[in-house]
N, C-alpha and C positions, 0 to 999 in steps of 0.2 A: 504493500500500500504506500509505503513510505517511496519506495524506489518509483512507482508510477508519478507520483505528486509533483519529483523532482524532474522529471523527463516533461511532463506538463508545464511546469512554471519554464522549463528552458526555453524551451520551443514558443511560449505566449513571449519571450523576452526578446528573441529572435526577429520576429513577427514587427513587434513593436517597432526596429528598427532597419526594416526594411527600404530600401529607396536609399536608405541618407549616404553621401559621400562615403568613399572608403578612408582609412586612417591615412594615407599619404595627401589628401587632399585638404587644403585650408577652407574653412569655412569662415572665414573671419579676416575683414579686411584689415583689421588691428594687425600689427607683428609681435612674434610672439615671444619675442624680446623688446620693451618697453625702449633698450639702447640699442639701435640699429646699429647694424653691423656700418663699423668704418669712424664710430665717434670713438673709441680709442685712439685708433691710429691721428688723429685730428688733435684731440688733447695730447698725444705725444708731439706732433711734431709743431706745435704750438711751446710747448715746456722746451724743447731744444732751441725754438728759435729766440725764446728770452734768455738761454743760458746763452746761448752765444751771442747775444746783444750786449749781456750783463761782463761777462767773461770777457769778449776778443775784442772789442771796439773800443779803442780811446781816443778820446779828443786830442790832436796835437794844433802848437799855434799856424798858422796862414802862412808864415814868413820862417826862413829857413837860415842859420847863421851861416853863407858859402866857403868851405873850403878851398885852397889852390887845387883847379885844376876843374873848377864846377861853374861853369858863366849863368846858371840860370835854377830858380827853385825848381823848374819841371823838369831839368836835368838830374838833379838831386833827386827828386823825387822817382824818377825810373831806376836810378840806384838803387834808391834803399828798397824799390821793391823788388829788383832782383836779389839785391845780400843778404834782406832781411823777411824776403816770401811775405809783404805787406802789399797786402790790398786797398786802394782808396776809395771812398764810399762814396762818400758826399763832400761837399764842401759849404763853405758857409761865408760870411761876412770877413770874418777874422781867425774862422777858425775851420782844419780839417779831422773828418772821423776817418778813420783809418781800421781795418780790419788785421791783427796779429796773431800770428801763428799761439799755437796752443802755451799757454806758460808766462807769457810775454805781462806786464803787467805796469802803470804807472801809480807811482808811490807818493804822496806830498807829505815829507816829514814836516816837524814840526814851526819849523823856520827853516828857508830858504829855498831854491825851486825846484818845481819839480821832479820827481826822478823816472826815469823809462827803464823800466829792468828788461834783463834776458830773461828765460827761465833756470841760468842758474846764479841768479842775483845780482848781477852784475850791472853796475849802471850804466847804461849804453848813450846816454844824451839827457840832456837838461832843457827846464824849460819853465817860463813863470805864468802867472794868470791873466796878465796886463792885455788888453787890447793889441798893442804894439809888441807881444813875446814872440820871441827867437825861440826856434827849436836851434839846439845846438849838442850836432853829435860828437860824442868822444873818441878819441881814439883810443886804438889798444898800447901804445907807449909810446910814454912822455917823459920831459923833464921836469921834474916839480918839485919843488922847495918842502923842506924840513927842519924847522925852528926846534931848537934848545931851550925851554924855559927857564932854565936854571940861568942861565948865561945870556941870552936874549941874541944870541950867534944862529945861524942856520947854513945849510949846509942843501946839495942838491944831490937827488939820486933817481937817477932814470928807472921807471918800473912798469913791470908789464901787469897791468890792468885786467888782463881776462884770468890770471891765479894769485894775484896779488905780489909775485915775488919782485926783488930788488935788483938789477940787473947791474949793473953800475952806482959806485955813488961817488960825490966829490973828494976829493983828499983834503981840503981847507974847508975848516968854520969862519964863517962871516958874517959881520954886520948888514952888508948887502944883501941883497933875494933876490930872484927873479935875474933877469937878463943882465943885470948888473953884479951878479957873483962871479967873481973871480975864476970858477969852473965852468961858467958858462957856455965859452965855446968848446971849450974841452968836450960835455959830455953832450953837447948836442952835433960835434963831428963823430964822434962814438956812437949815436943813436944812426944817425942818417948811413953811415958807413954800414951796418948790419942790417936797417930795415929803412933803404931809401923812398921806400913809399910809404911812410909811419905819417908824414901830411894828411893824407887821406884816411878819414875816419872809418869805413868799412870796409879797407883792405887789415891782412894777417886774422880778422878773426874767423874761428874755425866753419861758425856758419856761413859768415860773408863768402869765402872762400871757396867755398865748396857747391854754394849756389852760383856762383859767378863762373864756374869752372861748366857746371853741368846749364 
């Protein structure tokens, strides 16, 4: 009896839903996910394109400080985007965004201008806030003064700016600095003699170099 009951109610269940669509078929113009397929990908490439606005893009000034051998800021500017793989974005009134490889970062301590690092900290050019600011890039070795406090003497020694080391330094302390020390020609024929294109701020370092090669 119990077995009959059960064969009846199937079959009335059956019955019930005869005609209607099969299971592969939507009956409902709604989707049946609430988040259409494709708003992921939309909110991801939305979140990469503010990380890479926030991250790669810094402001630098309009105006370019020329070194020997550069007649023009658009010449400059083709440089540093081959040495330094910078992209220019936009331009502005006084001021250009610039797009930098992964790492690259500008820093404004606490007094004095701003700093443009590499990504391995290295400060590659300077620059202030002014309407009228210079970008002004550095090179990888120079001659630059070294005061004594104790004594109020200073002394010079050429150094290579991409590892910090000391390459050369004066033999005499003196009251003079800068181009007026008594080593002065000394160690700047000692510089030009081992790296006679050390004028130029984006020759010798390892990225410039190697973008400039390839």
């Amino acid at each position: 009896m119990k077995k009959g009951k059960t064969k009846l109610t199937r079959n009335d269940a059956e019955r019930l839903f005869e005609g209607l669509p099969g299971g592969q078929v939507r009956v409902s113009s709604r989707p049946e996910n609430p988040f259409e397929a494709g708003v992921f990908d939309v909110v991801k490439r939305v979140d990469d394109q503010t990380k890479l606005w926030k991250d790669n893009l810094i402001t630098l000034p309009m105006s370019i400080e020329l070194p020997a051998g550069y007649e023009s800021v658009s010449r400059m500017r083709e440089a540093m985007a081959r040495a330094w793989r910078v992209k220019w974005v936009r331009e502005g009134k006084n001021e250009v965004v610039a797009e930098f490889p992964e790492g690259w970062t500008a820093v404004r301590p606490e007094s004095g201008p701003i700093e443009l690092r590499d990504p391995s900290g290295v400060v590659r050019a300077l620059y202030g806030w002014a309407k009228d600011a210079e970008l002004r890039i550095l090179p990888r070795y120079l001659v630059e003064s070294q005061a004594k406090s104790s004594s109020g003497l200073g002394s010079l020694l050429v150094r290579d700016r991409g590892n910090g080391q000391i390459l050369e330094r004066s033999s005499t302390w003196s009251a003079q600095t800068g181009t007026n020390h008594p080593d002065w020609t000394r160690l700047s024929a000692w510089l030009s003699l081992r790296y006679p294109q050390h004028h130029d701020p984006l020759r010798y370092w390892e990225d410039g170099e190697e973008n400039i090669q390839n």
